[in-house]
N, C-alpha and C positions, 0 to 999 in steps of 0.2 A: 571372343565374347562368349559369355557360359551363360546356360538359365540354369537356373536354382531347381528340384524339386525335392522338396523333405522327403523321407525316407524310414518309418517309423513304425509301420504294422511288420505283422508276420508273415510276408510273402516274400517267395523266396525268391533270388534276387535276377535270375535271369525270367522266371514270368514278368515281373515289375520292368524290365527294360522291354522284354514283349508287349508290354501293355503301352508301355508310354509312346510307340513307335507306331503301334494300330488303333488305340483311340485318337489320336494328335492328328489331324490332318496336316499339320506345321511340319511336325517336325517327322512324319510319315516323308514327305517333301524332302525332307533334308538327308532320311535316311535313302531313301532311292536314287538321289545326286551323289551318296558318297561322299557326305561330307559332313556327317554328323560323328563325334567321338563321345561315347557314354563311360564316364567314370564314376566307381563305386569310391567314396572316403570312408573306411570302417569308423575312425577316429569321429566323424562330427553325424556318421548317420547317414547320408546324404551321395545321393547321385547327382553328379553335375554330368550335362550335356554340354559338348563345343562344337562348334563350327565356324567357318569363314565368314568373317563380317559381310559380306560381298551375299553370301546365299541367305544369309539371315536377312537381310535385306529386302532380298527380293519375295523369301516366304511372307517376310512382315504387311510386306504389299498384296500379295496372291490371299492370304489368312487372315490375318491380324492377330488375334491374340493364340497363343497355346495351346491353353484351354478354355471352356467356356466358366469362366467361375475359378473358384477355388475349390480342388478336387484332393480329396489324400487319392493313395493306390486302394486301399477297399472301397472306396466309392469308383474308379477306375476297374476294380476288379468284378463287382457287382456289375458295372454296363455291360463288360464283354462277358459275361456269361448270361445276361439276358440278350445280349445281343445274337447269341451263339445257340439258342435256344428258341430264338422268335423269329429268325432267318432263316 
């Protein structure tokens, strides 16, 4: 099972997996179990995330949604630098 997240500013490409891994509480979850896989697709733009149906599962219970809303990474990138800043 893969989630989708567009993939489309100019950030470069290992903060953007930083980020998605430290704003997410979900998939924060998924990466501490070991069992999240992040693929970069140059061709369509686009990062897909996988993991075992089995743990998605169980984040979808513990989380519920991914994010809160619909986020690009500079709305993602603006959080954690004020978060990084106000903490």
């Amino acid at each position: 099972m893969k989630l989708k997240q567009g993939w489309n500013e100019n950030v470069p490409l290992e903060l953007a997996k930083k980020l998605i891994v430290t704003e997410s509480p979900f998939v924060e979850y998924l990466h501490k179990k070991k069992v999240l896989k992040i693929r970069h697709i140059k061709s369509r733009n686009c990062i897909d995330l996988y993991a075992d149906e089995k743990h998605l599962m169980i984040a979808k219970l513990k989380f519920g949604k991914v994010f809160t809303g619909k986020m690009g990474f500079i709305e993602l990138f603006i959080m954690h630098q004020l978060k990084k800043k106000w903490l």
